[in-house]
FIDO-512521 format. One record per atom (N, C-alpha, C, CB): atom name; x, y, z; residue in three letters; residue number from 1. Coordinates in steps of 0.2 Angstrom, whole numbers. Glycine has a CB too. Example, Ala and Ser with C-alpha at 12.3 -4.5 7.8 and 13.67 -1.06 7.14 Angstrom:
BEGIN
<atom><atom>N</atom><u>66</u><v>-28</v><w>39</w><res>ALA</res><n>1</n></atom>
<atom><atom>CA</atom><u>62</u><v>-22</v><w>39</w><res>ALA</res><n>1</n></atom>
<atom><atom>C</atom><u>66</u><v>-16</v><w>39</w><res>ALA</res><n>1</n></atom>
<atom><atom>CB</atom><u>57</u><v>-22</v><w>45</w><res>ALA</res><n>1</n></atom>
<atom><atom>N</atom><u>64</u><v>-11</v><w>35</w><res>SER</res><n>2</n></atom>
<atom><atom>CA</atom><u>68</u><v>-5</v><w>36</w><res>SER</res><n>2</n></atom>
<atom><atom>C</atom><u>64</u><v>0</v><w>39</w><res>SER</res><n>2</n></atom>
<atom><atom>CB</atom><u>70</u><v>-3</v><w>29</w><res>SER</res><n>2</n></atom>
END
This chain:
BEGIN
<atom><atom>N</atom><u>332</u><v>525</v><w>297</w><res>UNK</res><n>1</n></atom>
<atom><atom>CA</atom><u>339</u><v>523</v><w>297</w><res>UNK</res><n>1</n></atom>
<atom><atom>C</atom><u>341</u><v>524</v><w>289</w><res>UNK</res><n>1</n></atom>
<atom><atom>CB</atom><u>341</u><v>516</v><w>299</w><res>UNK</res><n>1</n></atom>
<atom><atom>N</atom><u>346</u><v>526</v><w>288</w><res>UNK</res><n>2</n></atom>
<atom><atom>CA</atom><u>350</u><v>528</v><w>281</w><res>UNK</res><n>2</n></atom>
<atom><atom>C</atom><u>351</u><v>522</v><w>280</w><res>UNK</res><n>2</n></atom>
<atom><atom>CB</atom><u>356</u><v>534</v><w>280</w><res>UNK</res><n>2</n></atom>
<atom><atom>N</atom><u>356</u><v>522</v><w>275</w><res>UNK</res><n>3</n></atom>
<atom><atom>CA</atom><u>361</u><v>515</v><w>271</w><res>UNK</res><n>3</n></atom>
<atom><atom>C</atom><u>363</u><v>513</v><w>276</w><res>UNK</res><n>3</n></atom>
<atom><atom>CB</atom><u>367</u><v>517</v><w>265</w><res>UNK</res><n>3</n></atom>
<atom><atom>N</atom><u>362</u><v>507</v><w>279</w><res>UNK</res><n>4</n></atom>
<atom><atom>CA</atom><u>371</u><v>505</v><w>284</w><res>UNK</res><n>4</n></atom>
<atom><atom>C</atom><u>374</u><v>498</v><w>279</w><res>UNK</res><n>4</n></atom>
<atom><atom>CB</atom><u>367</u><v>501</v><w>296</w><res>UNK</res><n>4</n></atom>
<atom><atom>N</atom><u>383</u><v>502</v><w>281</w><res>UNK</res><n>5</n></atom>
<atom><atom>CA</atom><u>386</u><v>499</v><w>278</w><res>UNK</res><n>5</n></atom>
<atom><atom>C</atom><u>390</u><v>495</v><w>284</w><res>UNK</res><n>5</n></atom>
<atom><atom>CB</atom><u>389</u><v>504</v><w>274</w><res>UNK</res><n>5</n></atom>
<atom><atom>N</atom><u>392</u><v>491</v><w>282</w><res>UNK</res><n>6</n></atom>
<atom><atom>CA</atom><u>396</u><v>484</v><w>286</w><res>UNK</res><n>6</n></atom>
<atom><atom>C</atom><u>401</u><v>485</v><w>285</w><res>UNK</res><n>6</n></atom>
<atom><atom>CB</atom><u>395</u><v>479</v><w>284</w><res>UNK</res><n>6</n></atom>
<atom><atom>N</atom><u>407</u><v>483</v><w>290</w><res>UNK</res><n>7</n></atom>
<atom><atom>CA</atom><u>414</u><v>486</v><w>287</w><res>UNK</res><n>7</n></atom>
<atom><atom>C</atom><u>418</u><v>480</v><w>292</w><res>UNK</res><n>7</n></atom>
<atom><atom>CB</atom><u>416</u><v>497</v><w>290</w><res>UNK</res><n>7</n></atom>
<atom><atom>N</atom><u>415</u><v>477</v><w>296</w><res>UNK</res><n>8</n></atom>
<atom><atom>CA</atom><u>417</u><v>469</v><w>299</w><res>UNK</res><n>8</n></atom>
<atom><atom>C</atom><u>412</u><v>464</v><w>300</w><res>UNK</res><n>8</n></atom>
<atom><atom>CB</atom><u>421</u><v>469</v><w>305</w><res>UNK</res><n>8</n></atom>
<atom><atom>N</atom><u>415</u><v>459</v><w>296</w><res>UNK</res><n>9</n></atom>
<atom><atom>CA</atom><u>410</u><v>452</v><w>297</w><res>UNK</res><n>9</n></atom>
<atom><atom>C</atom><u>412</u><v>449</v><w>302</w><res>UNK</res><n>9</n></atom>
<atom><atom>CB</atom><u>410</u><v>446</v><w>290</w><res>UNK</res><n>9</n></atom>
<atom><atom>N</atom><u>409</u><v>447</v><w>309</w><res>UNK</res><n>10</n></atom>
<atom><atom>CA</atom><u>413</u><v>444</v><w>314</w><res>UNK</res><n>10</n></atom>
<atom><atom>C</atom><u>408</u><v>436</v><w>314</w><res>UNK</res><n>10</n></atom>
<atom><atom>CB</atom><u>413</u><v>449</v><w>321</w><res>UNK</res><n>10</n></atom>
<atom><atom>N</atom><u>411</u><v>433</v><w>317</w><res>UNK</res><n>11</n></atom>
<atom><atom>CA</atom><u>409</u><v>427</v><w>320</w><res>UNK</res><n>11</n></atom>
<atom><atom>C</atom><u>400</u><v>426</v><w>321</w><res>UNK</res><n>11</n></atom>
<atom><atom>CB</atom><u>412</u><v>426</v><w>327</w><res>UNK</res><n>11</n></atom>
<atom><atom>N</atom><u>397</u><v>420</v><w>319</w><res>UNK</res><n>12</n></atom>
<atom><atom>CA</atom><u>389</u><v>418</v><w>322</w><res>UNK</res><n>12</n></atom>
<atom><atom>C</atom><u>386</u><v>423</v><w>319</w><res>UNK</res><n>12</n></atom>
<atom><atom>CB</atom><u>387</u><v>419</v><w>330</w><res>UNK</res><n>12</n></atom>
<atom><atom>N</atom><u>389</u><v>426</v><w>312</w><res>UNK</res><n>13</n></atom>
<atom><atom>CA</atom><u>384</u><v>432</v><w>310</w><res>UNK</res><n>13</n></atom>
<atom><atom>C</atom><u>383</u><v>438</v><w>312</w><res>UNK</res><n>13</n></atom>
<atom><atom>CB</atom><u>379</u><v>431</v><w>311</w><res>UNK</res><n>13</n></atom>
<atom><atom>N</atom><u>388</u><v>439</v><w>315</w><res>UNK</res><n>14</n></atom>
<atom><atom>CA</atom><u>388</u><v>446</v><w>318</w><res>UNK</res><n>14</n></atom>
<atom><atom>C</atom><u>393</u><v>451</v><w>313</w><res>UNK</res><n>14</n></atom>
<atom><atom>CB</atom><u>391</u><v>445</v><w>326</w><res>UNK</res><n>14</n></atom>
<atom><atom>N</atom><u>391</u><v>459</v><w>316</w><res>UNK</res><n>15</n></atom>
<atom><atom>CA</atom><u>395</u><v>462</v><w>309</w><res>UNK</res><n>15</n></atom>
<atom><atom>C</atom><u>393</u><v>469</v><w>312</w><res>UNK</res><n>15</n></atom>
<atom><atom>CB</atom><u>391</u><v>460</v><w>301</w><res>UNK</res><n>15</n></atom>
<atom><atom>N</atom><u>400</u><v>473</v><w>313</w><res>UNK</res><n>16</n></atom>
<atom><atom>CA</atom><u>401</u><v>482</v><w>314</w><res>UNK</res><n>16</n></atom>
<atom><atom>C</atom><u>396</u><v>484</v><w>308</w><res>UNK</res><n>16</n></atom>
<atom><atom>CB</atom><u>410</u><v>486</v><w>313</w><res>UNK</res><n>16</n></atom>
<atom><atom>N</atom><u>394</u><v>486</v><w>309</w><res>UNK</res><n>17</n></atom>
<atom><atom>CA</atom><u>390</u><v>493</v><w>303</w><res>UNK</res><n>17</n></atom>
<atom><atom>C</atom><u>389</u><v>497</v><w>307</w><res>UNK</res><n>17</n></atom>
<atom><atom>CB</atom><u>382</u><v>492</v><w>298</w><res>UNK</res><n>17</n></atom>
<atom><atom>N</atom><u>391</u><v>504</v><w>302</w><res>UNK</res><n>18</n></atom>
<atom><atom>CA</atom><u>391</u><v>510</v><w>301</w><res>UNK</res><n>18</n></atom>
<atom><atom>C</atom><u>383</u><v>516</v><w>298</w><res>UNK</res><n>18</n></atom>
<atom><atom>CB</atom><u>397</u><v>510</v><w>297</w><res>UNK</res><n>18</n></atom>
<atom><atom>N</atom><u>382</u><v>518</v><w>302</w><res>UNK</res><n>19</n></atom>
<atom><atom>CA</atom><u>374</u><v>521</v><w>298</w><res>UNK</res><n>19</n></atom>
<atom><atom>C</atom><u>373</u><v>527</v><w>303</w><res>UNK</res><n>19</n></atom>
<atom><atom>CB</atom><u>366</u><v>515</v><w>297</w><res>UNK</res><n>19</n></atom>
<atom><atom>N</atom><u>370</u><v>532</v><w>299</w><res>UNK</res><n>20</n></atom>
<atom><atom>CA</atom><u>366</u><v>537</v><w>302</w><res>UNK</res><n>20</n></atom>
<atom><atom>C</atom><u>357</u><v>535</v><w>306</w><res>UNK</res><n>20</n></atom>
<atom><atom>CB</atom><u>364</u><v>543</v><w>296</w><res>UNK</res><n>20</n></atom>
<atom><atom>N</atom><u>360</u><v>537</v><w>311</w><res>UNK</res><n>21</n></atom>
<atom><atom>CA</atom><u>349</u><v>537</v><w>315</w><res>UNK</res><n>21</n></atom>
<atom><atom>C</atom><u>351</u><v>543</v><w>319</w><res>UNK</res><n>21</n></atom>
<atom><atom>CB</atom><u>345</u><v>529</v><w>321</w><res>UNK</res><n>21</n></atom>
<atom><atom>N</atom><u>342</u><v>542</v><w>321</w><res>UNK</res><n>22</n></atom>
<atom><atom>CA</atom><u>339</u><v>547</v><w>324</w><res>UNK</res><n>22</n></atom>
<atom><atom>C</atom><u>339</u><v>547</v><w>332</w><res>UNK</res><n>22</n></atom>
<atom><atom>CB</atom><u>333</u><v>547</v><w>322</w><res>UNK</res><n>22</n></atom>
<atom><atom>N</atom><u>339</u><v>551</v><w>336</w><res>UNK</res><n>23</n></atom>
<atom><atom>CA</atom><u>336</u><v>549</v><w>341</w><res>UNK</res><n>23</n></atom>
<atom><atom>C</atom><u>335</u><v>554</v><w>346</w><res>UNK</res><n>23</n></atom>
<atom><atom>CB</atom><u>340</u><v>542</v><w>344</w><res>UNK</res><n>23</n></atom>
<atom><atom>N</atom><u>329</u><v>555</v><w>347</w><res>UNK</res><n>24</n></atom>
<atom><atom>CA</atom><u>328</u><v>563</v><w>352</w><res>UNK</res><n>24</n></atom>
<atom><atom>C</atom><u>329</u><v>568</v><w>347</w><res>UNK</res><n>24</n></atom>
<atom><atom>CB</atom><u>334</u><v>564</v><w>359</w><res>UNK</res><n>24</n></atom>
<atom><atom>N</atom><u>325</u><v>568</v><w>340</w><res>UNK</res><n>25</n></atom>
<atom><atom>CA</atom><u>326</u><v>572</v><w>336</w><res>UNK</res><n>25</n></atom>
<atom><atom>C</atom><u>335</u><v>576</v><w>332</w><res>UNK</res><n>25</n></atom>
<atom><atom>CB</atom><u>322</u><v>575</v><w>338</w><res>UNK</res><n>25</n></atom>
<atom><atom>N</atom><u>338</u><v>573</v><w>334</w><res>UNK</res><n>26</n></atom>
<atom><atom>CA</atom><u>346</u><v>573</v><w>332</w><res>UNK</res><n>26</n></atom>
<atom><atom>C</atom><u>347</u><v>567</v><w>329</w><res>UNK</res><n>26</n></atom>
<atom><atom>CB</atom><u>351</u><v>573</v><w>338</w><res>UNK</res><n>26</n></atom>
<atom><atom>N</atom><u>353</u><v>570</v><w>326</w><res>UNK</res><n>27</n></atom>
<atom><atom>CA</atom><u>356</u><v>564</v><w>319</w><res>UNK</res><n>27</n></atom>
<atom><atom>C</atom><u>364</u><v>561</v><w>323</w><res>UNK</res><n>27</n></atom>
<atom><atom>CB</atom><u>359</u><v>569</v><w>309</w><res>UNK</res><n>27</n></atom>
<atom><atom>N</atom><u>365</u><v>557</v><w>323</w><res>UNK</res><n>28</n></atom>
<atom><atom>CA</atom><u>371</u><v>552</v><w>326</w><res>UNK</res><n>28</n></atom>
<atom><atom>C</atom><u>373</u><v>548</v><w>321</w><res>UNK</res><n>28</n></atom>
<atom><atom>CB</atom><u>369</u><v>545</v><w>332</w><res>UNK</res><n>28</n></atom>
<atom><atom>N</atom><u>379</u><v>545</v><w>320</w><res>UNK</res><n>29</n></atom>
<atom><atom>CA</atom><u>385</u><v>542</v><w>317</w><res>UNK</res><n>29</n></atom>
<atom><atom>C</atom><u>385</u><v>537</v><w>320</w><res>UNK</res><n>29</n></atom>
<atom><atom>CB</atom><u>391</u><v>544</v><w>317</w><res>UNK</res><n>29</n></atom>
<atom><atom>N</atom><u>382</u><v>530</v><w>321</w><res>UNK</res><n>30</n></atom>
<atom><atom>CA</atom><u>384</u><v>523</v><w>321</w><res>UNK</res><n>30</n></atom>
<atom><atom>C</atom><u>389</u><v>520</v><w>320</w><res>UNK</res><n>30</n></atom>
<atom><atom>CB</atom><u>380</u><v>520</v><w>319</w><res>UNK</res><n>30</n></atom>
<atom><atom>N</atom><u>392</u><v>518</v><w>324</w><res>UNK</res><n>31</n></atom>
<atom><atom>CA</atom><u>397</u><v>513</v><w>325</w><res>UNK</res><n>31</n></atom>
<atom><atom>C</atom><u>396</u><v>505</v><w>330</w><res>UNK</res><n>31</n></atom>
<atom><atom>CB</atom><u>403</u><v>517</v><w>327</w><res>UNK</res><n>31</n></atom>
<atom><atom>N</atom><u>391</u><v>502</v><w>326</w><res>UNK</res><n>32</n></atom>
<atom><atom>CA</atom><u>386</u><v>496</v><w>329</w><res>UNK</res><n>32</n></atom>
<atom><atom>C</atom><u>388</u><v>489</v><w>330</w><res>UNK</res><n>32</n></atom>
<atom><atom>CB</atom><u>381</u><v>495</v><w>326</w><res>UNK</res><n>32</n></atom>
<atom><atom>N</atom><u>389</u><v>484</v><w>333</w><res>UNK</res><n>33</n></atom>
<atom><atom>CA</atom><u>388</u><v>478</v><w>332</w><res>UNK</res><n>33</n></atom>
<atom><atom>C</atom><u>382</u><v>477</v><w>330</w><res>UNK</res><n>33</n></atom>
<atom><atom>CB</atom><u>390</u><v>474</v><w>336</w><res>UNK</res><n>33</n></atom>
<atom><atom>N</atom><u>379</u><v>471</v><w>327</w><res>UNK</res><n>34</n></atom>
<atom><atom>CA</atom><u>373</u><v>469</v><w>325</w><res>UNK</res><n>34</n></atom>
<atom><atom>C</atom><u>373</u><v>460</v><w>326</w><res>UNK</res><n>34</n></atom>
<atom><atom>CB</atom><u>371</u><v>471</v><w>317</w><res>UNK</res><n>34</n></atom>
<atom><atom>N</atom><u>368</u><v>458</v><w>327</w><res>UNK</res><n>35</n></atom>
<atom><atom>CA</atom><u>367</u><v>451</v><w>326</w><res>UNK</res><n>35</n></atom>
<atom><atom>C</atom><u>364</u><v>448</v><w>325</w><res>UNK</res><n>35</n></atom>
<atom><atom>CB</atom><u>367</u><v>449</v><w>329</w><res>UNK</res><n>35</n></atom>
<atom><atom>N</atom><u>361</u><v>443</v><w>323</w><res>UNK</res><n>36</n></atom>
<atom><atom>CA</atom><u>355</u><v>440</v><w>319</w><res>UNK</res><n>36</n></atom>
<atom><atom>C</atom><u>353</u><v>435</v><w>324</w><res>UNK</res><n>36</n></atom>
<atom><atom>CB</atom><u>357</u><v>435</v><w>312</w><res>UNK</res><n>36</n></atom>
<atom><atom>N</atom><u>346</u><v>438</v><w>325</w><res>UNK</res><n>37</n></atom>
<atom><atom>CA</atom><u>341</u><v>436</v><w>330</w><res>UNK</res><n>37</n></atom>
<atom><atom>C</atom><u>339</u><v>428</v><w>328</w><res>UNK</res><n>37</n></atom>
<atom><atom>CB</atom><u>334</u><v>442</v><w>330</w><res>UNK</res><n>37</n></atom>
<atom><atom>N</atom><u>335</u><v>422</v><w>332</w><res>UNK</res><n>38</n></atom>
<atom><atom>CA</atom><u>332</u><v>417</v><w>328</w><res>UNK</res><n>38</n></atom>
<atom><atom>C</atom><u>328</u><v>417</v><w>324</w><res>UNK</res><n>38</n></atom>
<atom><atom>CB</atom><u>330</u><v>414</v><w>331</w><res>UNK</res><n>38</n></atom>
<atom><atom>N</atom><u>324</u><v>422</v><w>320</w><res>UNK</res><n>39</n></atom>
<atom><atom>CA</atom><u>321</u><v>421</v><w>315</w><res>UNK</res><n>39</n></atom>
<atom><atom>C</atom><u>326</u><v>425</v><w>308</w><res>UNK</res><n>39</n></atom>
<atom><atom>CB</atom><u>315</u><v>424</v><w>316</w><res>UNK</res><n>39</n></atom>
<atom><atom>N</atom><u>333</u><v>424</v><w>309</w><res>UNK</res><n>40</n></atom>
<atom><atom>CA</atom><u>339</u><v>427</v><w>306</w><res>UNK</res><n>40</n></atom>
<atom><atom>C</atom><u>336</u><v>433</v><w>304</w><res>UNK</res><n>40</n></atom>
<atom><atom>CB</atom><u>342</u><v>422</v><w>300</w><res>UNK</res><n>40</n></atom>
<atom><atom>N</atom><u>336</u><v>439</v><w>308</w><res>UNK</res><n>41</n></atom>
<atom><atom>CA</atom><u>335</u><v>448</v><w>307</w><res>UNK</res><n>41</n></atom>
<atom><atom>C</atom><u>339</u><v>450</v><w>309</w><res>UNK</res><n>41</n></atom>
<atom><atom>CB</atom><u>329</u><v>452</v><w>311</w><res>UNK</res><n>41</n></atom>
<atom><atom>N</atom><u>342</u><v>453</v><w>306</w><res>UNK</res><n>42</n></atom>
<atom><atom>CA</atom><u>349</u><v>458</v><w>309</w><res>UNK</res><n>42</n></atom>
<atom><atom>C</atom><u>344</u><v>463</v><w>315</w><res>UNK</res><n>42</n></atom>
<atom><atom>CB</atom><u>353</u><v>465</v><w>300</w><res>UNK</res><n>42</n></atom>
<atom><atom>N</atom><u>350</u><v>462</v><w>321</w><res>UNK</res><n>43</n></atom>
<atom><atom>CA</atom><u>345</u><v>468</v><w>327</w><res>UNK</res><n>43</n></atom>
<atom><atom>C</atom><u>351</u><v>470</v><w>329</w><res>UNK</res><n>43</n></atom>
<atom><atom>CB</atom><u>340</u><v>465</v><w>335</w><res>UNK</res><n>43</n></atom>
<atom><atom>N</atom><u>352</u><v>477</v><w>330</w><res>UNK</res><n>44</n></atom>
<atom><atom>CA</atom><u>357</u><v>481</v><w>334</w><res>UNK</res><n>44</n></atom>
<atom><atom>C</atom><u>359</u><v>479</v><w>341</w><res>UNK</res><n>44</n></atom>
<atom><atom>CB</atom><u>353</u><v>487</v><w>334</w><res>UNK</res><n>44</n></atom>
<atom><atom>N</atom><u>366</u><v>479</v><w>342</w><res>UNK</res><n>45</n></atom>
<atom><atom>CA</atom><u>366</u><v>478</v><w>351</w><res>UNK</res><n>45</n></atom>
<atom><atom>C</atom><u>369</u><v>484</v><w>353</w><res>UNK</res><n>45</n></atom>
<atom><atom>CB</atom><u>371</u><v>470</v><w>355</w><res>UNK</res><n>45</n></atom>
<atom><atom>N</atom><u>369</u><v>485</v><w>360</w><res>UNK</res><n>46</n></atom>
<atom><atom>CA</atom><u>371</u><v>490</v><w>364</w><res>UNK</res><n>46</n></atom>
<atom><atom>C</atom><u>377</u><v>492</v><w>364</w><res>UNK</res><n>46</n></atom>
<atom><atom>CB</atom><u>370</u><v>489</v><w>370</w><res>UNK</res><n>46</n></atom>
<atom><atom>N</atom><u>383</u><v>487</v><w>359</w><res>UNK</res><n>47</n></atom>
<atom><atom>CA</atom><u>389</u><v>487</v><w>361</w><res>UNK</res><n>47</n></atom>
<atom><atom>C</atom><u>392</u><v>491</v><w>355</w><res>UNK</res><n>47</n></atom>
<atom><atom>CB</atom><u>391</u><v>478</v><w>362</w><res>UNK</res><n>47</n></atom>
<atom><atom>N</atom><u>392</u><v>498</v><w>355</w><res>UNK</res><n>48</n></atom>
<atom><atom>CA</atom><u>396</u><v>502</v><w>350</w><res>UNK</res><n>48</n></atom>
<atom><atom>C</atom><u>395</u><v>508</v><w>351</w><res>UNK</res><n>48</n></atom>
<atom><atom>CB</atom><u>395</u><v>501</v><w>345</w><res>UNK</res><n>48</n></atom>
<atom><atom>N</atom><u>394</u><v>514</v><w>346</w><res>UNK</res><n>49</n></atom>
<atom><atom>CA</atom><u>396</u><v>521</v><w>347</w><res>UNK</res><n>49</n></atom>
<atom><atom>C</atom><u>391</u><v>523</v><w>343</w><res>UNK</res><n>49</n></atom>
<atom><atom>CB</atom><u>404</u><v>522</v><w>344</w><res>UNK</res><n>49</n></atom>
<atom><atom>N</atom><u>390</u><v>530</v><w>348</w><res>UNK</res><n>50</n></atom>
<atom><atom>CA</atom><u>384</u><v>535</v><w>344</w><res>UNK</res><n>50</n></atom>
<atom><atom>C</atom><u>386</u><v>542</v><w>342</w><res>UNK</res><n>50</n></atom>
<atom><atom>CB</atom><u>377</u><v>536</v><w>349</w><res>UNK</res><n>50</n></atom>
<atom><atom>N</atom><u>389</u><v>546</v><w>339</w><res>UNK</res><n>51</n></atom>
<atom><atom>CA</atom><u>392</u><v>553</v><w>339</w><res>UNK</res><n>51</n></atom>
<atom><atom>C</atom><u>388</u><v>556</v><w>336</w><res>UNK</res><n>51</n></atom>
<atom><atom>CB</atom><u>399</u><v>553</v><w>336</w><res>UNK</res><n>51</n></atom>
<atom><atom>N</atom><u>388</u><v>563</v><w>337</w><res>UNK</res><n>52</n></atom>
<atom><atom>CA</atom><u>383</u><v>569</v><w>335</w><res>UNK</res><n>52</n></atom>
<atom><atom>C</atom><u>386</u><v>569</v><w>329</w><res>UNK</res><n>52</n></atom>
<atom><atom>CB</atom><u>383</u><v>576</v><w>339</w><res>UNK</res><n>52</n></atom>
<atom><atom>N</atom><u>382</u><v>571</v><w>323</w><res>UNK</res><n>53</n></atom>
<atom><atom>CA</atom><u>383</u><v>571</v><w>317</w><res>UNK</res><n>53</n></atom>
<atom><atom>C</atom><u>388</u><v>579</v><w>317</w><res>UNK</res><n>53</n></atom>
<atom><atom>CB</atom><u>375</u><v>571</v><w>312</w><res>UNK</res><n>53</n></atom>
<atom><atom>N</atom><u>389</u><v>585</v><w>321</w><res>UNK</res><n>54</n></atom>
<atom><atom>CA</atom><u>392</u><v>588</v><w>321</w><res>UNK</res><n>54</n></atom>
<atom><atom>C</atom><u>400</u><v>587</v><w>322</w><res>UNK</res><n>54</n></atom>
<atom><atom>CB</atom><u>390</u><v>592</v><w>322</w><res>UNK</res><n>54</n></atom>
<atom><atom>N</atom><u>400</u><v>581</v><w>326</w><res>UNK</res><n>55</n></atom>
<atom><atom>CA</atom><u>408</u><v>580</v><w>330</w><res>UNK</res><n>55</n></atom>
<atom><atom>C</atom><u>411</u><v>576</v><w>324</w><res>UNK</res><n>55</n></atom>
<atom><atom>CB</atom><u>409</u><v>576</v><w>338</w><res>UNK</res><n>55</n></atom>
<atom><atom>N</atom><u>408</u><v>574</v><w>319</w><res>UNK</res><n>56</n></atom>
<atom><atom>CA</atom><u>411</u><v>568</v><w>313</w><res>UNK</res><n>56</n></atom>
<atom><atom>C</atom><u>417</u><v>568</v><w>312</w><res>UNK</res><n>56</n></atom>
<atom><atom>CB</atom><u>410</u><v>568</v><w>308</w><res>UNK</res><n>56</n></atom>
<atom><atom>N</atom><u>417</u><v>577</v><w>311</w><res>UNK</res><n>57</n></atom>
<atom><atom>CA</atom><u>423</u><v>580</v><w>308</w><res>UNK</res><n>57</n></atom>
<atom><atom>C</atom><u>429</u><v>580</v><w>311</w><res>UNK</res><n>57</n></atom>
<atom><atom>CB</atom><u>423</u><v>588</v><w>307</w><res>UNK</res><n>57</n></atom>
<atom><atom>N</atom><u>427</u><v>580</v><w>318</w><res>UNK</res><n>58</n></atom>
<atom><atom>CA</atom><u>433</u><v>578</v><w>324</w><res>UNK</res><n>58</n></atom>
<atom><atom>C</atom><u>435</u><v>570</v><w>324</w><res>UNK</res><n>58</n></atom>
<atom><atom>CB</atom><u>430</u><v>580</v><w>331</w><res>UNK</res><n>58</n></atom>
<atom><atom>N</atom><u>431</u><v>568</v><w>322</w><res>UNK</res><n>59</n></atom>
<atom><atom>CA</atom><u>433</u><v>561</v><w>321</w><res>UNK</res><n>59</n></atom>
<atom><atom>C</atom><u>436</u><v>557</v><w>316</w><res>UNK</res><n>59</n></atom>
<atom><atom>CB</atom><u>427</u><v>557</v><w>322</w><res>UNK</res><n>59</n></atom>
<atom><atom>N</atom><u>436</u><v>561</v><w>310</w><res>UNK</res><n>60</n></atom>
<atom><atom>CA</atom><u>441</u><v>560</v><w>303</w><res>UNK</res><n>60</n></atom>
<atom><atom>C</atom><u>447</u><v>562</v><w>304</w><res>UNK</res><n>60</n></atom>
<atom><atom>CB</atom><u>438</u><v>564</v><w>297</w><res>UNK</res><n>60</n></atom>
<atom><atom>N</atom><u>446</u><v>567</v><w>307</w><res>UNK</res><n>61</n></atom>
<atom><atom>CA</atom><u>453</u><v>570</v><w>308</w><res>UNK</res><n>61</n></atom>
<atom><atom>C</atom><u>456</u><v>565</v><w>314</w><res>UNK</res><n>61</n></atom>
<atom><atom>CB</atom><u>453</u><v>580</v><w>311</w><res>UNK</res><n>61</n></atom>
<atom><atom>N</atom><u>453</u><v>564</v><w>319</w><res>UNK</res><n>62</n></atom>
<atom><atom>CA</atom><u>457</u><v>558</v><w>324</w><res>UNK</res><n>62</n></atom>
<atom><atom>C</atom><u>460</u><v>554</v><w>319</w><res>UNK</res><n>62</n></atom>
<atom><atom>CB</atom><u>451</u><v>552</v><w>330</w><res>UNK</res><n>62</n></atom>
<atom><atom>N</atom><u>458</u><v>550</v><w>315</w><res>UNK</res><n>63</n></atom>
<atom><atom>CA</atom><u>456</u><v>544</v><w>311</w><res>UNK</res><n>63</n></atom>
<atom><atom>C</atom><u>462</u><v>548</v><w>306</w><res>UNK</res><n>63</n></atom>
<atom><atom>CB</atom><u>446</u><v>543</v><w>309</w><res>UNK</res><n>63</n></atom>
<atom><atom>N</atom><u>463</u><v>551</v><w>303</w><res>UNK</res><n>64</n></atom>
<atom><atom>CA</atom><u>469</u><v>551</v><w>299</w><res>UNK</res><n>64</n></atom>
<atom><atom>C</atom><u>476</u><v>554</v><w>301</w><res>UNK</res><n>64</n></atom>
<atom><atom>CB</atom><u>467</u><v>554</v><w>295</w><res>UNK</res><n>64</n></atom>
<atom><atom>N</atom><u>473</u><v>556</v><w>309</w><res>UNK</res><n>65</n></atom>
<atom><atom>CA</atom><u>479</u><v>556</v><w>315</w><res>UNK</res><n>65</n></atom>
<atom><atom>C</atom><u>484</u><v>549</v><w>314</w><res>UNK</res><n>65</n></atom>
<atom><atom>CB</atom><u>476</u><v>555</v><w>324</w><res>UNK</res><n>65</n></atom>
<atom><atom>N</atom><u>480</u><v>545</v><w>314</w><res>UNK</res><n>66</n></atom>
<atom><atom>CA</atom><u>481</u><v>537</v><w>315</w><res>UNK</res><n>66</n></atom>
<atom><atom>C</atom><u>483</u><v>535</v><w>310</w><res>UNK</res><n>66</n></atom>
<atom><atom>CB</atom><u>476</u><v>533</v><w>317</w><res>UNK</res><n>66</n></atom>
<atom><atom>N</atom><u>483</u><v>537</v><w>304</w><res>UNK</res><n>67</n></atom>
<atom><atom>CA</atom><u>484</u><v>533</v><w>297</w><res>UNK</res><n>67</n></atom>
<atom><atom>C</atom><u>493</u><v>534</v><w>295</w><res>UNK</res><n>67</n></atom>
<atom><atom>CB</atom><u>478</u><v>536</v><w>291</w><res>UNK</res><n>67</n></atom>
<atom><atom>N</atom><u>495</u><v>528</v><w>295</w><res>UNK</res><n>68</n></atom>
<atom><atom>CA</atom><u>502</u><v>528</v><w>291</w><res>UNK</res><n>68</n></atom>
<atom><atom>C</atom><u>504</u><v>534</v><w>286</w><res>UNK</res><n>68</n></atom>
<atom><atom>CB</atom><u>503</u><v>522</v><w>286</w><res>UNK</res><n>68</n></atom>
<atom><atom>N</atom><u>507</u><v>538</v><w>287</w><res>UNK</res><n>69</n></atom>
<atom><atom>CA</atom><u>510</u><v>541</v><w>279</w><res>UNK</res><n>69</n></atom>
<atom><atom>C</atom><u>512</u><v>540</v><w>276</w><res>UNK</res><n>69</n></atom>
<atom><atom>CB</atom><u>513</u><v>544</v><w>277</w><res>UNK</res><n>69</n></atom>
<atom><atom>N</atom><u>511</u><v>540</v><w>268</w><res>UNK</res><n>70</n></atom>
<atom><atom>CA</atom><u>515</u><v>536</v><w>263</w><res>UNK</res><n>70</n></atom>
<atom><atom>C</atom><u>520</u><v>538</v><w>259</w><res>UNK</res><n>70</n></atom>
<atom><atom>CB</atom><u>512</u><v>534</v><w>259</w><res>UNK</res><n>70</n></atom>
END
């Protein structure tokens, strides 16, 4: 796993981060909830997004679909 960045602190420790992994020799874009296990370890849950590192571009562009003009 690369740098993962955090981009919401939620409740009981929980928290969205964002980060590249692997899986089946391909690279994915994470968009993760995480939670802190009882021995307080951050562990990944099932409950988010995995995008091919080639669709990203499509997903910025969504993503500034959406943004206010100023």
């Amino acid at each position: 796993m690369e740098e993962k960045i955090t981009i919401h602190e939620k409740s009981r420790g929980e928290t969205i981060n964002v980060y590249i992994g692997e899986y089946a020799g391909k690279r994915y874009l994470h968009i993760r909830e995480w939670y802190l296990d009882k021995d307080q370890s951050e562990k990944p849950t099932k409950k988010g997004v995995a995008i091919p590192l080639e669709k990203v571009e499509q997903l910025l562009e969504a993503i500034e679909k959406l943004m206010p003009e100023d």
